[in-house]
C-alpha positions as CSV (number, residue, x, y, z in Angstrom):
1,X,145.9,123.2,120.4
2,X,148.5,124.9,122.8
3,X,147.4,128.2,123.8
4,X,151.2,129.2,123.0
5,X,150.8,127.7,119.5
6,X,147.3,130.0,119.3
7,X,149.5,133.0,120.6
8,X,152.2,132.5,117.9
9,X,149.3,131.9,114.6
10,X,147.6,135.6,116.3
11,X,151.3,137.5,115.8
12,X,151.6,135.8,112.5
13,X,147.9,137.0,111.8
14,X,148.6,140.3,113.0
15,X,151.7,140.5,110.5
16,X,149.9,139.6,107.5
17,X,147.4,142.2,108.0
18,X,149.7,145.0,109.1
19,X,148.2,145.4,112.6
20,X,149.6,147.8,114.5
21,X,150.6,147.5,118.1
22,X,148.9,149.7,120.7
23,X,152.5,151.4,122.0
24,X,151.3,152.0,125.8
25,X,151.8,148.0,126.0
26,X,154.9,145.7,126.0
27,X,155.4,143.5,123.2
28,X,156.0,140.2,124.8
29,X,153.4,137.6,124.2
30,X,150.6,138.5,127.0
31,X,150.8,142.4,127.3
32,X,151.5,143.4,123.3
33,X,147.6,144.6,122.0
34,X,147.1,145.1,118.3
35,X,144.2,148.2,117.4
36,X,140.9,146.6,115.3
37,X,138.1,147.9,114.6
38,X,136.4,145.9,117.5
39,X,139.0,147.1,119.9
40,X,142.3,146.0,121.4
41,X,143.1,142.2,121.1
42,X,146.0,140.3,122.1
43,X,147.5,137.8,119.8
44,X,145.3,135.1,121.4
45,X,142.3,137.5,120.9
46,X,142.9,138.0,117.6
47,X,143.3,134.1,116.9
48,X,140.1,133.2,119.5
49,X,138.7,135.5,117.3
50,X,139.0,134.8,113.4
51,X,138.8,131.1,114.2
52,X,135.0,131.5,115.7
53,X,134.7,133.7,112.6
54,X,135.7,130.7,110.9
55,X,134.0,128.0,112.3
56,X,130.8,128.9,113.6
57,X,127.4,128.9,112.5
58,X,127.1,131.8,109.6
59,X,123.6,132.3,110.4
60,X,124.5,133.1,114.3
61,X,127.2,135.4,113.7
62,X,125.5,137.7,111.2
63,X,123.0,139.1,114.2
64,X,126.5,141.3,115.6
């Protein structure tokens, strides 16, 4: 997948959860941070993010 595809599914995530935008940052695609609880992601964070929550190993993931 495009990393500009990836960019554009992490501002729909961040819609549907009502993230909001850290305001010290622009809102174009690179600079624009949404606040979480495990800090600051980009749109590409947030989608690099919930797809390894997704798709990797249960077991590995529960040790953070």
């Amino acid at each position: 997948m495009l990393e500009s595809e990836k960019i554009k599914r992490g501002r729909l995530i961040a819609k549907v959860l009502d993230l909001k935008n850290h305001s010290y940052y622009g809102d174009d695609d690179v600079n624009i941070r949404y606040f979480t609880t495990g800090g600051d992601k980009t749109p590409l964070g947030l989608y690099e993010t919930l797809y390894r929550l997704l798709t990797d190993d249960i077991n590995r993931l529960e040790k953070f």
